[in-house]
BATORVEX-20536 format. One record per residue: residue number from 0; x, y, z of N, C-alpha, C in turn. Coordinates in nm, 4 decimals. Layout:
BEGIN
  num    n_east   n_north      n_up   ca_east  ca_north     ca_up    c_east   c_north      c_up
  NUM         X         Y         Z         X         Y         Z         X         Y         Z
...
This chain:
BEGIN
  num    n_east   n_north      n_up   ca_east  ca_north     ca_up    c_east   c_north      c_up
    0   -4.8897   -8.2639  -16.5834   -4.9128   -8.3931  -16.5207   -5.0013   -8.3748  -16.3996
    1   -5.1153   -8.4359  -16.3845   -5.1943   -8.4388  -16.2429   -5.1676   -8.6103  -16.2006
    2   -5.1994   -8.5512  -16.0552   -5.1582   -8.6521  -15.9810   -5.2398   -8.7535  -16.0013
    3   -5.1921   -8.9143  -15.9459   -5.2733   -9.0275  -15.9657   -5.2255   -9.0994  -15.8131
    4   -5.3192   -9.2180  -15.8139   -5.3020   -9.2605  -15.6907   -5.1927   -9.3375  -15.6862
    5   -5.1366   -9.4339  -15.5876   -4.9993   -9.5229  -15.6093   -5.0534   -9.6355  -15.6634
    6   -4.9374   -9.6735  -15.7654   -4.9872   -9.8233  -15.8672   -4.8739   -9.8979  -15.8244
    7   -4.8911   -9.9162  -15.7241   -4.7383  -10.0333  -15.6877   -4.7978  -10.1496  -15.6186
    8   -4.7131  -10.2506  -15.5314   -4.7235  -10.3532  -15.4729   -4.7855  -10.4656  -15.5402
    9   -4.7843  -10.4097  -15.6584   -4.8367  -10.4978  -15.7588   -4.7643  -10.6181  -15.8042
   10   -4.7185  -10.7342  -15.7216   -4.6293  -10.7659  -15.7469   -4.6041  -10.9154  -15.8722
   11   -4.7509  -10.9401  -15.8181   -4.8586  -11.0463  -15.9371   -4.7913  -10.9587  -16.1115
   12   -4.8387  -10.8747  -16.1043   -4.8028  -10.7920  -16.2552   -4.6530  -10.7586  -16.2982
   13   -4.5948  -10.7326  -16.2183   -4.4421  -10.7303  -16.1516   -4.4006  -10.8792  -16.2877
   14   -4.4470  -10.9696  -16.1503   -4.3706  -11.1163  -16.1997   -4.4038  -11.1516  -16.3290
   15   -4.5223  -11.1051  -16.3912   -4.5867  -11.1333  -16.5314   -4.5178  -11.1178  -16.6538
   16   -4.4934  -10.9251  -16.6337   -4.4287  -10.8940  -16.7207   -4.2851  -10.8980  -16.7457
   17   -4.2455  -10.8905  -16.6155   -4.0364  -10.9812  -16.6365   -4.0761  -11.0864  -16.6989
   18   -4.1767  -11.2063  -16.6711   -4.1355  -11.3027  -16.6751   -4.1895  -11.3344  -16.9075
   19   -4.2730  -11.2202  -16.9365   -4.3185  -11.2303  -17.0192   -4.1558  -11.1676  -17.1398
   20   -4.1134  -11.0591  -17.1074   -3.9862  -11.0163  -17.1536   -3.8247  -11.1290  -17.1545
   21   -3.8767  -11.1903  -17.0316   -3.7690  -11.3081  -17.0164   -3.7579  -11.4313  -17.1616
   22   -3.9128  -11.4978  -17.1415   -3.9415  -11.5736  -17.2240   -3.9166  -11.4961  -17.3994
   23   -3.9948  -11.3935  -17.4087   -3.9380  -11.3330  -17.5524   -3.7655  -11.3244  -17.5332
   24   -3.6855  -11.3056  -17.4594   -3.5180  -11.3322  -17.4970   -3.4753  -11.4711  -17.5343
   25   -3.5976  -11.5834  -17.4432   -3.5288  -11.6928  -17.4299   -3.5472  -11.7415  -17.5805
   26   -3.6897  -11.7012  -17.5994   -3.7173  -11.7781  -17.7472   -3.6183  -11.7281  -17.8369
   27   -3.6347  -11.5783  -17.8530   -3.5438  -11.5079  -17.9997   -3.4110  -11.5803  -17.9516
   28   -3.3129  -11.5717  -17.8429   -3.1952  -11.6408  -17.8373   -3.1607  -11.7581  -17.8138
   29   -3.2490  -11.8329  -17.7720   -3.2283  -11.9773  -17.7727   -3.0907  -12.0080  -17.7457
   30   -2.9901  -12.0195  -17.5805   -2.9268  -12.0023  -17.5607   -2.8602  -12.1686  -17.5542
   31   -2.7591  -12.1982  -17.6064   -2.6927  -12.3295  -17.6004   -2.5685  -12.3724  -17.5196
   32   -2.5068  -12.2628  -17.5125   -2.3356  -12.2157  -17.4076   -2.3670  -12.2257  -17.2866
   33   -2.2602  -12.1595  -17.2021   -2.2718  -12.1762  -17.0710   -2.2653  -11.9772  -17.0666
   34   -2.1673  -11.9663  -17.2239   -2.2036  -11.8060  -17.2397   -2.2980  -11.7648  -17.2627
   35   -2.3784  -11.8187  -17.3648   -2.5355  -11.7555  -17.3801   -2.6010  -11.7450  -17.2543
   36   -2.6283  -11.8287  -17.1698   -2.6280  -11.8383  -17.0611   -2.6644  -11.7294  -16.9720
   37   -2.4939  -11.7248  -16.9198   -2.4372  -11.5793  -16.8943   -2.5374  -11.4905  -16.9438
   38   -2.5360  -11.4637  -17.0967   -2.5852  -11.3423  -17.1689   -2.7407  -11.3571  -17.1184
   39   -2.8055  -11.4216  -17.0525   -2.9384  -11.4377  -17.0781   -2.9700  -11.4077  -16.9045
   40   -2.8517  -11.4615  -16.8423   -2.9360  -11.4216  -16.7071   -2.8936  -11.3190  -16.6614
   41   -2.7938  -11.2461  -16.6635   -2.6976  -11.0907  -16.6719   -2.8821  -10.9301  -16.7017
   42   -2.9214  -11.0314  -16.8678   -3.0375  -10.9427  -16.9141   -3.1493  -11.0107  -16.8323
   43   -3.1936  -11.1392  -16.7244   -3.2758  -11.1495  -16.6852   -3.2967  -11.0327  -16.5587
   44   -3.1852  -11.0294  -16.5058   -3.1503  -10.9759  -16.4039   -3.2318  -10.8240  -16.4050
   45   -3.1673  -10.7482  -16.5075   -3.2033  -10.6256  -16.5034   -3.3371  -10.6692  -16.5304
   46   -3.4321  -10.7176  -16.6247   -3.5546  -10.7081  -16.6317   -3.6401  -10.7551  -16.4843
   47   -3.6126  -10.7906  -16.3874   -3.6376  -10.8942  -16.3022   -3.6005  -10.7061  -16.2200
   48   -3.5062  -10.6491  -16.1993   -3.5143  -10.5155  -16.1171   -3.6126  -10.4130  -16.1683
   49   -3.6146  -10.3781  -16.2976   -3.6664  -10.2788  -16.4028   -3.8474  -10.3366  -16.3301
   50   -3.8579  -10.4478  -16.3235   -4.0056  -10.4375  -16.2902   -4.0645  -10.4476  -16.1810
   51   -3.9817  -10.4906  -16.0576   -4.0024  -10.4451  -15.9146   -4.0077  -10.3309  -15.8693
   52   -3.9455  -10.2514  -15.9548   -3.9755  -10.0904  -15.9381   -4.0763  -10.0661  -16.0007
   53   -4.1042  -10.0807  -16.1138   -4.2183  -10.0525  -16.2118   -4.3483  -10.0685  -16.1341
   54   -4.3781  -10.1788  -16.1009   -4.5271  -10.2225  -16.0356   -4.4958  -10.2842  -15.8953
   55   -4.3517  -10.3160  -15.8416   -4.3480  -10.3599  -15.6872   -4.3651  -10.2525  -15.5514
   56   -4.2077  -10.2273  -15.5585   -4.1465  -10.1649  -15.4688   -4.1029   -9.9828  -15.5292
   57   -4.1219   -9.9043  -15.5072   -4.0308   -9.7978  -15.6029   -3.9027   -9.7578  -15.5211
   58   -3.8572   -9.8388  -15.5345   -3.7123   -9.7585  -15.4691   -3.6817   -9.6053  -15.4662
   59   -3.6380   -9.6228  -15.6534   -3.6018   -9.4737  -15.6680   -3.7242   -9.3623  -15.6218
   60   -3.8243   -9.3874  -15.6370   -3.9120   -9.2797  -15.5952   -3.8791   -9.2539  -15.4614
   61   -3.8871   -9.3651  -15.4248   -3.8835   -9.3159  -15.2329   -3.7807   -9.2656  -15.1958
   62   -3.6482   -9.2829  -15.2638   -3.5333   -9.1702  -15.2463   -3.5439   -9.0548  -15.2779
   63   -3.6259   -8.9852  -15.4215   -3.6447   -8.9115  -15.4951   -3.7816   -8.8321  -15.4692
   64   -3.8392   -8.9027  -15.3360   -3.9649   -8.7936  -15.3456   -3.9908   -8.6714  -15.3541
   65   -3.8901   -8.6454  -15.2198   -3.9153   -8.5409  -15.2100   -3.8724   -8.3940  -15.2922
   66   -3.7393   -8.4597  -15.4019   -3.7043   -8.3871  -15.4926   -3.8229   -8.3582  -15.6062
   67   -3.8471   -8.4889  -15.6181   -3.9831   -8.4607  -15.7378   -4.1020   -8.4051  -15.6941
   68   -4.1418   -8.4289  -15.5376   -4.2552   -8.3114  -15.4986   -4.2161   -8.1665  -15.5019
   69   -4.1219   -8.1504  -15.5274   -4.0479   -8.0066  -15.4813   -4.0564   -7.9435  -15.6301
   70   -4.0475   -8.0082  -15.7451   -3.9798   -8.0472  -15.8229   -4.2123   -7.9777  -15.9468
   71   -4.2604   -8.0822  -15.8900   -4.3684   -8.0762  -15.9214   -4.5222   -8.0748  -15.8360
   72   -4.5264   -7.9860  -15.7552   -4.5988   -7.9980  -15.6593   -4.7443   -8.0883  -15.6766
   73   -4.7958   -8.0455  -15.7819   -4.9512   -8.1129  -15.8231   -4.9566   -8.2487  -15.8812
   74   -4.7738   -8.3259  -15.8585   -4.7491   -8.4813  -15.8905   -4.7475   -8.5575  -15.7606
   75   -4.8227   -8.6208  -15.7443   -4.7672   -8.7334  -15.6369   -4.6671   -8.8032  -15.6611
   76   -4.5342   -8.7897  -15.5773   -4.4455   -8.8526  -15.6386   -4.3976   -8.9536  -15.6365
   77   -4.4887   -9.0414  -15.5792   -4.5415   -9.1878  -15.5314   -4.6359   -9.2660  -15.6607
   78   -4.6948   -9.1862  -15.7637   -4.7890   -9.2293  -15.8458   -4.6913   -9.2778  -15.9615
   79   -4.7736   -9.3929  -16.0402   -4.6901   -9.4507  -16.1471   -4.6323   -9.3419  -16.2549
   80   -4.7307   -9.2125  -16.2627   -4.6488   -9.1424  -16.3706   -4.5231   -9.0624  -16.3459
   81   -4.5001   -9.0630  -16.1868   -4.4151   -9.0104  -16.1460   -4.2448   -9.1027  -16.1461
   82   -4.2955   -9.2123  -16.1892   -4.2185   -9.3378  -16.2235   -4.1054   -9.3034  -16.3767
   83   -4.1587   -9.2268  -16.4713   -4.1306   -9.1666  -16.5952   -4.0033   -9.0661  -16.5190
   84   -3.9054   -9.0578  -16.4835   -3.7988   -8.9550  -16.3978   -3.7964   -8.8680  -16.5427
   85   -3.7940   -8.9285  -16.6265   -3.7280   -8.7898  -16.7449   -3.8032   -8.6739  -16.7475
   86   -3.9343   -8.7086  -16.7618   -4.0531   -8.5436  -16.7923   -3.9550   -8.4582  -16.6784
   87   -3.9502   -8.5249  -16.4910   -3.9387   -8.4196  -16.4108   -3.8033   -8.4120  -16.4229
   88   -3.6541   -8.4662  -16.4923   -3.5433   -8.4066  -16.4833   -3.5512   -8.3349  -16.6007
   89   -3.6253   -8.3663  -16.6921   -3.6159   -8.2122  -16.8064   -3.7441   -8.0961  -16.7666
   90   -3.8164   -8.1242  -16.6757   -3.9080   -8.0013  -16.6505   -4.0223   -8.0073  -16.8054
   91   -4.0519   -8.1320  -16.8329   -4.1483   -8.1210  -16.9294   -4.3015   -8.1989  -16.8542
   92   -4.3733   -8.1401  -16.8999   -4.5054   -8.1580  -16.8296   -4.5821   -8.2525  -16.9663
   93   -4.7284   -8.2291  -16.9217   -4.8010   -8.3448  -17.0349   -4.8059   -8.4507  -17.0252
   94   -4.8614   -8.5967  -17.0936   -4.8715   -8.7311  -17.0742   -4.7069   -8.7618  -17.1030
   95   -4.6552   -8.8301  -16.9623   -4.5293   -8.9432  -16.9745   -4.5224   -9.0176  -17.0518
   96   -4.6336   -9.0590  -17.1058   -4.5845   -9.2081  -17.2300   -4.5551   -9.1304  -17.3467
   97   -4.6147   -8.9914  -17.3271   -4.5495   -8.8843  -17.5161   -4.4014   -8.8514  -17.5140
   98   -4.3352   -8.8803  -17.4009   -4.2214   -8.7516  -17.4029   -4.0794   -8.8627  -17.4683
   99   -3.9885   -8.7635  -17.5429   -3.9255   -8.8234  -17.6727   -3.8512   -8.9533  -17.6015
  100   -3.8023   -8.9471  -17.4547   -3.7204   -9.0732  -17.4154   -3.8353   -9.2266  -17.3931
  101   -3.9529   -9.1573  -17.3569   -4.0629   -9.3098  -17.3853   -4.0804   -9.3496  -17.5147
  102   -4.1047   -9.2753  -17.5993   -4.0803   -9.2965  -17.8040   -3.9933   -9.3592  -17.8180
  103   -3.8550   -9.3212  -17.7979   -3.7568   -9.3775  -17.8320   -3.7752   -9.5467  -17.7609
  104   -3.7764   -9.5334  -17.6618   -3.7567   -9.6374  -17.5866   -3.8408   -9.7774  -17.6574
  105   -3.9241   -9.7779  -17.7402   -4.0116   -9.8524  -17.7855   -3.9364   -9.8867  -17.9072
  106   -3.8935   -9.7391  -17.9983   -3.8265   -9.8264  -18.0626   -3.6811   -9.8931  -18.0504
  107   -3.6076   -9.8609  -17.9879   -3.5145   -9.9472  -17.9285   -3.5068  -10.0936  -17.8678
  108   -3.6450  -10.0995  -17.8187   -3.6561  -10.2475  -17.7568   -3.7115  -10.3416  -17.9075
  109   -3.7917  -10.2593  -17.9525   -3.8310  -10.3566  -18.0661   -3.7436  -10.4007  -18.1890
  110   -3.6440  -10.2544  -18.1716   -3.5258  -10.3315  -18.2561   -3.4234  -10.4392  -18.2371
  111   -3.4149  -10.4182  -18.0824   -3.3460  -10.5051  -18.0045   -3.3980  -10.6307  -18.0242
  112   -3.4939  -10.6376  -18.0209   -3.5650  -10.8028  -17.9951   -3.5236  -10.8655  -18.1983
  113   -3.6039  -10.7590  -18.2737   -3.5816  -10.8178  -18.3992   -3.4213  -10.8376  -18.4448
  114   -3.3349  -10.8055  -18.3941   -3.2008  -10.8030  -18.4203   -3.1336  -10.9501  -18.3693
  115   -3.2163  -10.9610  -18.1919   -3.1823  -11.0985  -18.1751   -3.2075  -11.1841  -18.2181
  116   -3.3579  -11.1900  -18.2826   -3.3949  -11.2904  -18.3051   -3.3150  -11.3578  -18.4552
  117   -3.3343  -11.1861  -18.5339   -3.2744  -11.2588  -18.6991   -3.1228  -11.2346  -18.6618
  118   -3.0551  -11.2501  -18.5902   -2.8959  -11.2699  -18.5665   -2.9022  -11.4672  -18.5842
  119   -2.9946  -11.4755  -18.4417   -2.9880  -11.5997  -18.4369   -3.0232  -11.6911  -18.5469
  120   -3.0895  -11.6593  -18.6128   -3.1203  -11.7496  -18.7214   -3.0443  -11.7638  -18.8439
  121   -2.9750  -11.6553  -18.8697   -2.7982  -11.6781  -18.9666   -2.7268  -11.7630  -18.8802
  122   -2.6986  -11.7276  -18.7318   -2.6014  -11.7818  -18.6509   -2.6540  -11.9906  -18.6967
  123   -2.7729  -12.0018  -18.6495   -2.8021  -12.1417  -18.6431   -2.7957  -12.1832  -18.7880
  124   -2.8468  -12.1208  -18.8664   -2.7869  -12.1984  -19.0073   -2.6493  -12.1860  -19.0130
  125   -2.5639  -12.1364  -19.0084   -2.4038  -12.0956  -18.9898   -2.3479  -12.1995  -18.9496
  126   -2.3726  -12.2582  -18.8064   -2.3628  -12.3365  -18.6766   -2.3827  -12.5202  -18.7533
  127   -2.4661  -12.4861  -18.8484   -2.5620  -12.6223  -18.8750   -2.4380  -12.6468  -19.0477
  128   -2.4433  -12.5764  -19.1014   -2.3858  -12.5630  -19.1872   -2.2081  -12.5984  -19.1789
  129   -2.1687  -12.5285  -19.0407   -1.9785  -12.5405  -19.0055   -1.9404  -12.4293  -19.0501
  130   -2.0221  -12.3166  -19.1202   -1.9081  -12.2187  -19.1828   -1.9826  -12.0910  -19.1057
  131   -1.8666  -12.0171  -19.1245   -1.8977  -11.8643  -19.0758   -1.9740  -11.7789  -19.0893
  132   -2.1142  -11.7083  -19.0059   -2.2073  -11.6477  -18.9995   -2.1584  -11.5083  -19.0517
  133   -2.1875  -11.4554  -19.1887   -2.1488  -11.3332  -19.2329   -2.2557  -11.2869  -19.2973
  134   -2.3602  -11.3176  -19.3028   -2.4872  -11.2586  -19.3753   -2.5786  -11.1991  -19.2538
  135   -2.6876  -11.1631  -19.3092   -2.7746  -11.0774  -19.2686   -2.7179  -10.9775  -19.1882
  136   -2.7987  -10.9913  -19.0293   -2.7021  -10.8713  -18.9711   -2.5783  -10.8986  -18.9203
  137   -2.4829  -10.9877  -18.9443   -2.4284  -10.9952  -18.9241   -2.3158  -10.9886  -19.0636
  138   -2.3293  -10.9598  -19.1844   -2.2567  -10.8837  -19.2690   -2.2702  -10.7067  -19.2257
  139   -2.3519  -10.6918  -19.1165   -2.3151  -10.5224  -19.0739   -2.2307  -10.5446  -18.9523
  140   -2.2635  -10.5954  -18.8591   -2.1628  -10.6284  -18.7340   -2.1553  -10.7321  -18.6791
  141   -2.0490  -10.7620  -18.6366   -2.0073  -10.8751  -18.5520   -2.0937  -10.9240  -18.4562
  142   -2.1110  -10.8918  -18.3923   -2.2339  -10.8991  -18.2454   -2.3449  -10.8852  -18.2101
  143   -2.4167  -10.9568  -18.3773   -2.5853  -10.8626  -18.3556   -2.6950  -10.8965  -18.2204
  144   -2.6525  -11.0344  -18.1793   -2.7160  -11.0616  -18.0410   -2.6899  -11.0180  -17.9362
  145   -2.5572  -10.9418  -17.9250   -2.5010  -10.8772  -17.8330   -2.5763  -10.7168  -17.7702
  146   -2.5874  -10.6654  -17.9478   -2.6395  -10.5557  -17.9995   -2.7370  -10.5519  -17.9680
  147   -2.8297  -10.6554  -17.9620   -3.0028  -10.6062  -17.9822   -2.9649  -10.6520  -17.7905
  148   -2.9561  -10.7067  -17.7581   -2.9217  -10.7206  -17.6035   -2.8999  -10.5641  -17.5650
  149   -2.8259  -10.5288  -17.6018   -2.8061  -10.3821  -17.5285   -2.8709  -10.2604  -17.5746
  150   -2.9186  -10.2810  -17.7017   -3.0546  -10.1821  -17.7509   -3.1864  -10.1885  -17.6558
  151   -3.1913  -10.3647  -17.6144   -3.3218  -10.3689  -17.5380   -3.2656  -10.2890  -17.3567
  152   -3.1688  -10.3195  -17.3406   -3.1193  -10.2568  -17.2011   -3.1986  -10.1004  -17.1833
  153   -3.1143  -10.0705  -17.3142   -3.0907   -9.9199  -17.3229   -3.2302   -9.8757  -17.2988
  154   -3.3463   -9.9204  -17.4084   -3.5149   -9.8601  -17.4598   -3.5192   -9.8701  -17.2901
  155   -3.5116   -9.9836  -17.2107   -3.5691   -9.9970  -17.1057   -3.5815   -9.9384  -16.9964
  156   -3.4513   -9.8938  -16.9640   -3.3325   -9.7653  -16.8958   -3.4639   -9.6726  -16.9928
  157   -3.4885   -9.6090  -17.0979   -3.4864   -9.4750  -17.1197   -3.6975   -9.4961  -17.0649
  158   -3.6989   -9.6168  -17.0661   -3.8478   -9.6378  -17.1048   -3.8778   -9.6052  -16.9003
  159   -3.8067   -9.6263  -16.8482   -3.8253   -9.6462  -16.6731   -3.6952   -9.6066  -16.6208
  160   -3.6396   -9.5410  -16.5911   -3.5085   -9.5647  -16.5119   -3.4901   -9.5750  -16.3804
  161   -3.4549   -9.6236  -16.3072   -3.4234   -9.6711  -16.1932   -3.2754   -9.6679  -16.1413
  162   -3.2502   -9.6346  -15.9999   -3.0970   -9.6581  -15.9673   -3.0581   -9.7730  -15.9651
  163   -3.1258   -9.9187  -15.9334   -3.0554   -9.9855  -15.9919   -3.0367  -10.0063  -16.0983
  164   -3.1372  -10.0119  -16.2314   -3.0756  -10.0361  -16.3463   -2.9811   -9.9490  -16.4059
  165   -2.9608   -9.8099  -16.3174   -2.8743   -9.7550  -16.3899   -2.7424   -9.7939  -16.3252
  166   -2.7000   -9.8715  -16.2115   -2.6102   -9.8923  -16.2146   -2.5631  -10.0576  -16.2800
  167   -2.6777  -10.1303  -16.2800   -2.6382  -10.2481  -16.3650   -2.6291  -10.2074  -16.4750
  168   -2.6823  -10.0885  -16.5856   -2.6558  -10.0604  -16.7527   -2.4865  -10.0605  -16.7500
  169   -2.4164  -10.0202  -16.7130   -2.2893  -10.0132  -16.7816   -2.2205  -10.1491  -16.7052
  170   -2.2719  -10.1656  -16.6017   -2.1629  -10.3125  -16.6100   -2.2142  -10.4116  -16.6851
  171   -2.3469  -10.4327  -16.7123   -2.3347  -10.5341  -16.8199   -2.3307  -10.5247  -16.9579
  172   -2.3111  -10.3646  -16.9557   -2.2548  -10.3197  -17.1162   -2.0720  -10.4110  -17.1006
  173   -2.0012  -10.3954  -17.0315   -1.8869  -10.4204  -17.0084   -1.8763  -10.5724  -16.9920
  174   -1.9826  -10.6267  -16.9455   -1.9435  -10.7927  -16.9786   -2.0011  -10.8248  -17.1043
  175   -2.0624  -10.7636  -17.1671   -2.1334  -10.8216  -17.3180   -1.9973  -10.8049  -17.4318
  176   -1.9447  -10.6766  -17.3926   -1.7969  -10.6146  -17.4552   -1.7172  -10.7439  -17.4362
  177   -1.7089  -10.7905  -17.2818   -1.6159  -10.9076  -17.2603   -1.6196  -11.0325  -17.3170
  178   -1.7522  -11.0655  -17.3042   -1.7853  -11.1824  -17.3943   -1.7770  -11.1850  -17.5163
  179   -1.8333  -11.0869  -17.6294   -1.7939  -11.0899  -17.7179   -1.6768  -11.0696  -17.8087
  180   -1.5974  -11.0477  -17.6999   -1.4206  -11.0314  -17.7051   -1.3553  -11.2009  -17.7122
  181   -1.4361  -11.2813  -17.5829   -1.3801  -11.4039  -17.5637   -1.4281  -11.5102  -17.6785
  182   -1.5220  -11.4651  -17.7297   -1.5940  -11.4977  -17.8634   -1.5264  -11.4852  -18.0157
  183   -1.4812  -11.3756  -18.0267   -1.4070  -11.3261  -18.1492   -1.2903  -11.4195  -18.1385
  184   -1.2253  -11.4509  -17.9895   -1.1085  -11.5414  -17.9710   -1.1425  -11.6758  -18.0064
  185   -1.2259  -11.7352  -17.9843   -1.2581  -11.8634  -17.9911   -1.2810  -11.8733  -18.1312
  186   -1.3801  -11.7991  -18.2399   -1.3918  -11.8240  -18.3987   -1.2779  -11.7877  -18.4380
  187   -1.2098  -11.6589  -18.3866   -1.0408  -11.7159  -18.4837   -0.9837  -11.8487  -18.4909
  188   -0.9964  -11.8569  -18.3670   -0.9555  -12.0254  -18.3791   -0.9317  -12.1151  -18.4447
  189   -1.1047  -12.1281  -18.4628   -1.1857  -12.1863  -18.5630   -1.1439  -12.1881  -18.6890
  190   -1.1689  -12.0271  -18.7416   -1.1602  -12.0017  -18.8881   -1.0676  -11.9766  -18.9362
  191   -0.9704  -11.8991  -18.8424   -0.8033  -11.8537  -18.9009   -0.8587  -11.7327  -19.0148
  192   -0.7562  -11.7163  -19.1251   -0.7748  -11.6169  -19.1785   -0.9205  -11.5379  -19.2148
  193   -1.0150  -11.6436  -19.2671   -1.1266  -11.6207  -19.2920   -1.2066  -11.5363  -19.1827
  194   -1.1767  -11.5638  -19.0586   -1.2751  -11.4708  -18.9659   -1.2017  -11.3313  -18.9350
  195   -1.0449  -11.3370  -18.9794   -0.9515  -11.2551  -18.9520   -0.9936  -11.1292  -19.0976
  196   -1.0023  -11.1719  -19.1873   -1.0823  -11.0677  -19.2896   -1.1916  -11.0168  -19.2688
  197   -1.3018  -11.0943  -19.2459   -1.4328  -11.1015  -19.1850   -1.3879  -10.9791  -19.0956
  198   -1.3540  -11.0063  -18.9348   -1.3052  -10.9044  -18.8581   -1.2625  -10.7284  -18.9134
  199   -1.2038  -10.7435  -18.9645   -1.1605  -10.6454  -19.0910   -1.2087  -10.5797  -19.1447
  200   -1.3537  -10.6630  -19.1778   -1.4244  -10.5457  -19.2525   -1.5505  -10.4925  -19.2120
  201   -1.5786  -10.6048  -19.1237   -1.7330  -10.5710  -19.0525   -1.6692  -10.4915  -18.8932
  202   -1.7405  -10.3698  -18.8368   -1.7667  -10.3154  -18.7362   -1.7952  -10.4582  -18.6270
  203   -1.7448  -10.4647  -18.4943   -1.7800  -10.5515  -18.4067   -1.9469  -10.4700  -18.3227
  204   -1.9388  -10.3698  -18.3351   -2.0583  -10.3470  -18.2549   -2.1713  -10.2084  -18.2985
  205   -2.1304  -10.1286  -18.3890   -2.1566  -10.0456  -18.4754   -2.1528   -9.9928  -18.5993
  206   -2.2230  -10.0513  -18.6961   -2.2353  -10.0542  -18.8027   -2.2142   -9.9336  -18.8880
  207   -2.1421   -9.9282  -19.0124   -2.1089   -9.8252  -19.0965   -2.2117   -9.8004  -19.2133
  208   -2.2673   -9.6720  -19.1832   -2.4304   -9.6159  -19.1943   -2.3678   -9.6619  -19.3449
  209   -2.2806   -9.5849  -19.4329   -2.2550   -9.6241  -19.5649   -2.2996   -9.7389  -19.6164
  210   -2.2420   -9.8693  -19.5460   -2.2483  -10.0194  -19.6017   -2.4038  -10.0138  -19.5454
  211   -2.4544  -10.0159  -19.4523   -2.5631  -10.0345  -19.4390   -2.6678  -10.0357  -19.5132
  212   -2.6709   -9.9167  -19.5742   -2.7839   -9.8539  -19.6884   -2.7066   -9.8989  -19.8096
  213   -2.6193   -9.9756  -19.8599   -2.5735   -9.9818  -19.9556   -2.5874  -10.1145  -19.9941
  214   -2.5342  -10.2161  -19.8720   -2.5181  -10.3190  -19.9069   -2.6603  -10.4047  -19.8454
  215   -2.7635  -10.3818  -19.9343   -2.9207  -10.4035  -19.9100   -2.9632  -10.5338  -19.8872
  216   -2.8383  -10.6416  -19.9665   -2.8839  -10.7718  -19.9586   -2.8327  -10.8905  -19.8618
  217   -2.7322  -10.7602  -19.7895   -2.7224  -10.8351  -19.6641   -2.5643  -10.9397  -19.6700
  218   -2.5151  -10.8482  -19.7292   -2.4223  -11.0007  -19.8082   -2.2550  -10.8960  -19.7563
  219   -2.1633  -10.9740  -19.7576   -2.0291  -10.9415  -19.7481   -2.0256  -10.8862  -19.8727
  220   -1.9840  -10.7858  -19.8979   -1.9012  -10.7804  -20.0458   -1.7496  -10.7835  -20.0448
């Protein structure tokens, strides 16, 4: 890695791209509750920190400089690539956007987003219909909006990490858990036995690789 100059205070670009990631949640989830809601400004939040560090303010760097100058002398540890923390906590050198936690991170968000979006669209025919959302991804798990919500957390965390988002990742892993707890309560309700089988056989938040690859058409069996 050679050094680059500082890409921050950017705060015009900052507001762009939260606000461009915001709008892609709002559309794929199209939130109607006072919980969706919740679920939407909980994930605005972190995106709204994730990019004040990115192109604003760098927090974590400025705590972390001097570890990462120490760390990598010929990095400025003020420069955007120095923003990538993983290369310098694994001691891997080379372009930051190659190294396996930025890869990953891309595909995680993009699964995330496609998960919300086609959750929601069983959910709204489901919703429109009166009966219980058990197809698509949601004949693999219970919570696919929940899911792609915290896939996109995760890519994002691995794609930039920051101390704050790493301390907002697990608490709003723990209210998405909550909500979709207070959720499962409310469609029992609803459905009585039927969601109580349903429950039963589908995973609430991690899907069983078996049924997955098996059951191709998306369907309860």
């Amino acid at each position: 890695m050679t050094g680059n100059p500082p890409a921050y205070g950017l705060w015009f670009l900052a507001l762009v791209n939260a606000g461009i990631f915001i709008l892609f949640a709002l559309s794929f989830f199209k939130p109607t509750t006072a919980r969706d809601w919740r679920s939407l400004g909980a994930f605005s939040a972190f995106i709204v920190a994730l990019f004040v560090e990115m192109y604003g303010f760098p927090l974590t760097l400025y705590l972390l400089a001097g570890w990462v100058g120490n760390r990598f002398p010929g990095l400025d540890p003020l420069s955007h690539d120095a923003g990538h923390i993983w290369p310098a906590l694994f001691g891997w050198s080379g372009d930051p956007h190659l190294n396996p936690f930025h890869l990953a991170s891309y595909v995680l968000i993009g699964s995330g987003f496609w998960l919300i979006a086609a959750g929601w669209r069983v959910l709204h025919e489901a919703q429109r219909a009166g009966s219980l959302a058990t197809t698509g991804p949601y004949a693999h798990v219970r919570h696919p909006q929940y899911v792609g919500f915290i896939l996109v957390l995760i890519g994002f965390f691995l794609h930039w990490p920051t101390l704050v988002t790493g301390v907002m990742l697990p608490i709003l892993l723990v209210m998405y858990w909550r909500l979709a707890k207070r959720e499962e309560r409310e469609v029992e309700a609803t459905f009585g036995d039927q969601y109580r089988r349903y429950a039963s056989d589908v995973p609430a938040f991690v899907p069983r690789l078996g049924r997955l690859f098996n059951n191709k058409e998306g369907q309860i069996e």
